[in-house]
Backbone as CSV, one residue per row, in Angstrom:
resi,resn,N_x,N_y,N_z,CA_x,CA_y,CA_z,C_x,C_y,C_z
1,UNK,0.827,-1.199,0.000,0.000,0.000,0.000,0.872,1.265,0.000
2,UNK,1.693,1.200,0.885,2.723,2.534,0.832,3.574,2.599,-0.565
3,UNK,3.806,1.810,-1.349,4.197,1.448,-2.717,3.506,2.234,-3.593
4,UNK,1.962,2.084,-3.334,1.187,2.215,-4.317,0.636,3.972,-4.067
5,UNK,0.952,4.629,-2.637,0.552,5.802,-2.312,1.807,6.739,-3.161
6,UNK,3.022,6.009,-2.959,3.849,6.750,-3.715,3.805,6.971,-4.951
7,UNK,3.176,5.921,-5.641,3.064,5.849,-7.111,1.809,6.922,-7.271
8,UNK,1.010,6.989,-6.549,-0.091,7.883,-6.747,0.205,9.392,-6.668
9,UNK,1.390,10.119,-5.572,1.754,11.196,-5.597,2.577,11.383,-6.850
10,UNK,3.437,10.459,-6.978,3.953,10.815,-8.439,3.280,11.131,-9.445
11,UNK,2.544,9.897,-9.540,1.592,10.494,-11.219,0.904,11.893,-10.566
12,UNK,0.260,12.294,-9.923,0.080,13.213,-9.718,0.593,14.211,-9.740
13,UNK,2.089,14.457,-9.278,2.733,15.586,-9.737,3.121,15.840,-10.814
14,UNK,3.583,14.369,-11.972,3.656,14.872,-13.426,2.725,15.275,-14.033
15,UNK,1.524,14.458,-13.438,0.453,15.089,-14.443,0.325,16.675,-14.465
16,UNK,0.632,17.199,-13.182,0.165,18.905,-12.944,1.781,19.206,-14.281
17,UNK,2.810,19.153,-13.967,4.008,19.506,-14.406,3.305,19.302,-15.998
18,UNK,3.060,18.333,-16.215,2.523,18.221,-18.101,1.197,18.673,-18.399
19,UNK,0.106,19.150,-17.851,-0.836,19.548,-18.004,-0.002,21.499,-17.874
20,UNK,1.047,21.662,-17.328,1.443,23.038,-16.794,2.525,23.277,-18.617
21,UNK,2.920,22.549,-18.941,3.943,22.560,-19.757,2.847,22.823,-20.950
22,UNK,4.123,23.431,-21.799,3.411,24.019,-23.464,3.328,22.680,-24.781
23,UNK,4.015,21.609,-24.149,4.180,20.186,-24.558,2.629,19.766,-24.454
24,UNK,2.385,19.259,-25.576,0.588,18.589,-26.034,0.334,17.693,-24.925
25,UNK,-0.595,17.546,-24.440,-0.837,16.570,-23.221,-1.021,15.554,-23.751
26,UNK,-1.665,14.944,-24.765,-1.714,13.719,-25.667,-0.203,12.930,-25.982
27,UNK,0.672,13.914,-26.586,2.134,13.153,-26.784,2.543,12.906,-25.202
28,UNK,2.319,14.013,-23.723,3.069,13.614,-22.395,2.455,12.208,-22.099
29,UNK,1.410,12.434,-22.189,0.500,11.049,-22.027,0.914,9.892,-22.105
30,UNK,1.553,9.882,-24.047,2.226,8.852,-24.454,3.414,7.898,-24.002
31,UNK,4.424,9.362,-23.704,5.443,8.843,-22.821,5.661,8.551,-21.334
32,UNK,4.836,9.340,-21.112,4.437,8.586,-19.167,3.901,7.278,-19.633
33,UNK,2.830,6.748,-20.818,2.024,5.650,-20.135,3.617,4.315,-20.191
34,UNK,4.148,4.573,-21.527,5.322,3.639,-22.336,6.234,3.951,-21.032
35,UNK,6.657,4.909,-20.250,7.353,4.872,-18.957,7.029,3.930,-18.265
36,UNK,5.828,4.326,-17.939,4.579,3.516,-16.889,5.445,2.325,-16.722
37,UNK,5.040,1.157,-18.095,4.647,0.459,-18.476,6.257,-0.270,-18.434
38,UNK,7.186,0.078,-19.025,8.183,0.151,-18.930,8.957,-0.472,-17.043
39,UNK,8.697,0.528,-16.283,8.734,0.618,-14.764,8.395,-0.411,-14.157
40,UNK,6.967,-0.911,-14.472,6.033,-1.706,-14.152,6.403,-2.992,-14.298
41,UNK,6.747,-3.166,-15.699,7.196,-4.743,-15.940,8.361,-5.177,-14.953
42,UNK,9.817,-4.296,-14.658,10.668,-3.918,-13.800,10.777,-4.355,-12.563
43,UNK,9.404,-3.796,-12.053,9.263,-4.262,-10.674,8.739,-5.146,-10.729
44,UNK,7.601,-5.900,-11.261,7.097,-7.031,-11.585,7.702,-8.092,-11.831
45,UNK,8.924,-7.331,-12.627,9.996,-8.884,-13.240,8.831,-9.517,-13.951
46,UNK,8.042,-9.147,-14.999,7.167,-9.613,-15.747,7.338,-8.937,-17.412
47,UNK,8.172,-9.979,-18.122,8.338,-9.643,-19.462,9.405,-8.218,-19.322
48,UNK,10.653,-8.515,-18.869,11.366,-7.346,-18.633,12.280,-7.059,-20.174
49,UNK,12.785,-6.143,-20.015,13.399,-5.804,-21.410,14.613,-5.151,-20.823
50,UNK,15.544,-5.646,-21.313,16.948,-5.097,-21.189,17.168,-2.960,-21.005
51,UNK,17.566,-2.435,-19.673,17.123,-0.848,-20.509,17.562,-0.358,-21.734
52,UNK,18.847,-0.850,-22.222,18.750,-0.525,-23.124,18.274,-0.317,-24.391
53,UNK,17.392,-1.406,-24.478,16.295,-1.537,-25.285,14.995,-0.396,-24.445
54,UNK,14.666,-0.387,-23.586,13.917,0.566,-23.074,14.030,1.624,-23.429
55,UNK,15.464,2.417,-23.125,15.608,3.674,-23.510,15.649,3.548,-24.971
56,UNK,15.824,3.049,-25.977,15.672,3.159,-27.254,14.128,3.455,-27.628
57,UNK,13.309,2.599,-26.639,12.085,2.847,-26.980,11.743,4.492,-26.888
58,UNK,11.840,4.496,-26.118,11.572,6.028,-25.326,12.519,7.073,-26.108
59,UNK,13.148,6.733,-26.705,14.265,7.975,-27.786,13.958,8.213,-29.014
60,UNK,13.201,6.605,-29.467,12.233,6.687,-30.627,11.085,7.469,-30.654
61,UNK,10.326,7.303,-29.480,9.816,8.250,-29.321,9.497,9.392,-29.865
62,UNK,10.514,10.105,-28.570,10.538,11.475,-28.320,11.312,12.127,-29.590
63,UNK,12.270,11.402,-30.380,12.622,11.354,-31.817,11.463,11.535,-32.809
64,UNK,10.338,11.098,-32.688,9.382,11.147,-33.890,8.242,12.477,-33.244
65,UNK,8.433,12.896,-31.965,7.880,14.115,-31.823,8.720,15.010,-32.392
66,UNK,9.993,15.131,-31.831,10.927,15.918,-32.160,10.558,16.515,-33.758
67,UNK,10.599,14.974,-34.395,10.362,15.374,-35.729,8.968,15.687,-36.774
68,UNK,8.727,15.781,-35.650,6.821,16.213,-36.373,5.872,14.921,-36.300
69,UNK,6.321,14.044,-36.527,5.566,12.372,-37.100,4.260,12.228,-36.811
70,UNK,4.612,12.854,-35.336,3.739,12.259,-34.220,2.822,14.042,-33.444
């Protein structure tokens, strides 16, 4: 439970920080949930992925905002 209170103040403060930012809330969205999700498996030890492959995900990303794509 104290796990899960922390996880709750967090999303909570990014959300204010990305709802506050000039960044589209739809693309922050994107990359918090692929964070999320990312994190999650982690602690779970459920279908984990090497980070380096993680952060690639997440560079691809923020790479195809960067570049309009998305």
């Amino acid at each position: 439970k104290e796990v899960l209170n922390l996880w709750k103040e967090y999303n909570e403060r990014w959300q204010t920080l990305f709802a506050s930012d000039a960044f589209h809330n739809d693309e922050a969205s994107m990359i918090r949930l692929l964070s999320d999700g990312i994190w999650f498996s982690h602690i779970f030890e459920i279908n984990t992925m090497p980070l380096s492959q993680a952060e690639r995900l997440l560079q691809n990303l923020l790479g195809r905002f960067d570049e309009g794509e998305m």
